[in-house]
N, C-alpha and C positions, 0 to 999 in steps of 0.2 A: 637486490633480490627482494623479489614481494613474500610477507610472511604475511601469515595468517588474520594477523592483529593488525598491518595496514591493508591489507584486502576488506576484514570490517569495517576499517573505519572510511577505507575509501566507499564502501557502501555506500555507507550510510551517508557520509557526505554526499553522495551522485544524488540523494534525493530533496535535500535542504533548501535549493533553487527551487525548485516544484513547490513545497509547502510556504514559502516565503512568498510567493506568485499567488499563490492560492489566499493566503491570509490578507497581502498587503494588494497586491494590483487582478483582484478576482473577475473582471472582464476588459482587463489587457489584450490587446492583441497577441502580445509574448502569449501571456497564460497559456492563451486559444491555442498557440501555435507549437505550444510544447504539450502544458500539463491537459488539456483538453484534447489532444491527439491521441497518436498511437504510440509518440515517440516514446516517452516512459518506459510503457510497458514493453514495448519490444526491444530498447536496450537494454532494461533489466532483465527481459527472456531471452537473451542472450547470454549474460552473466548466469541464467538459471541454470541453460541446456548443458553451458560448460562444465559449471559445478555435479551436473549431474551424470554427464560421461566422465566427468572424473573420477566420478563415484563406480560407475557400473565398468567401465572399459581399461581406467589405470590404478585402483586398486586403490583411488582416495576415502577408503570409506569402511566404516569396520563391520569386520567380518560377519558377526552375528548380527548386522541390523537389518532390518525388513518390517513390514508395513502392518502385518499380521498377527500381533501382541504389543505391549505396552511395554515390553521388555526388549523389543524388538526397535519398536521407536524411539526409545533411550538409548540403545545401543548407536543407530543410524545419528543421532544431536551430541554423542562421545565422543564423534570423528572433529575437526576441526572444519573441515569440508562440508559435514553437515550441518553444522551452524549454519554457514554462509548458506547452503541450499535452502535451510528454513527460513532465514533472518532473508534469504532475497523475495523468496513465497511470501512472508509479510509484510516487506515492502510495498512491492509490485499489489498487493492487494488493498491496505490503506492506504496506500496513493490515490489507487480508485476510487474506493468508497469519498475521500475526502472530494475526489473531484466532481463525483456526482452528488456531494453533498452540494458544493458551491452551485453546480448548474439547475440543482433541484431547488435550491433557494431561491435561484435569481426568477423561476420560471414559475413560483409560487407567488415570487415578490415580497419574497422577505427580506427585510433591513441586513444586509453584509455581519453588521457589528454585531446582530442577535446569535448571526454561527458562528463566531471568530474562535466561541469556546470549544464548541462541539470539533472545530478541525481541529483545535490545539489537543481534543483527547485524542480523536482518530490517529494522530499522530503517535503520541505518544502508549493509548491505551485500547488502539483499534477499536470494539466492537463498542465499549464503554460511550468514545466519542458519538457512533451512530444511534445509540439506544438517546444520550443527549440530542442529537438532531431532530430524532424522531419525536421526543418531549418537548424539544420547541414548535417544534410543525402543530402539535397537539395543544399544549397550549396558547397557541398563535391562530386557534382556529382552521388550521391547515389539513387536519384530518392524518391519519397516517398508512391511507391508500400512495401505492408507490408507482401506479400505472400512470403513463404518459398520451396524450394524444396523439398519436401521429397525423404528421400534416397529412389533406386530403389533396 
């Protein structure tokens, strides 16, 4: 039977290959073919939408939570169910950022080893790791404009 406590940690495992990819083999064909895709984020949004019918449809989720006070939002992160819906929302989103950190790098042409820290925060401290990225980009000369050229 899944409880609660391996559903996290099975989370959190499902994302360990991605940032392992991302630190060690950062324009792998793998990488490209997982953490540079869709795949991530749509089997974690999968894991999301369930956690969240679980929420709305079979009653995984406590009564008084709702979106619209801060009392409301502690009540919804009290359920066990709401963990997992938040902790997958923060996954599925530093997954991202880190992966667009790695592609932002490469496509600056910055040294791998200069962001190895910045993903290790994004990892661990989300928004912390990217305010790091965006200080190296800045110290690196790199400017901290985030627009891309699209090919013509």
């Amino acid at each position: 039977m899944m409880t609660w406590e391996i559903a996290y940690l099975a989370l959190n495992a499902s994302v360990v290959p991605a940032w392992a990819l991302l630190l060690l083999l950062p324009r792998a064909g793998l990488t490209k073919a997982t953490v540079h895709s869709g795949l991530y984020p749509i089997a974690l949004g999968f894991i999301y939408i369930a956690s969240a019918c679980a929420a709305i449809f079979f009653g995984q989720a406590s009564p008084q939570g709702h979106l619209t006070s801060l009392g409301g939002v502690t009540a919804l992160f009290s359920h066990p169910n709401g963990i997992i819906l938040g902790w997958t929302h923060y996954l599925v989103f530093d997954l991202f950022v880190g992966a667009w950190i790695a592609r932002d790098a490469f496509r600056l042409g910055l040294p791998h080893l200069t962001i190895i820290p910045a993903l290790l925060l994004v990892f661990l401290f989300g928004p912390v790791g990217l305010l790091c990225y965006l200080l190296v980009r800045l110290v690196l000369g790199k400017g901290l404009g985030m627009t891309e050229n699209a090919a013509r």
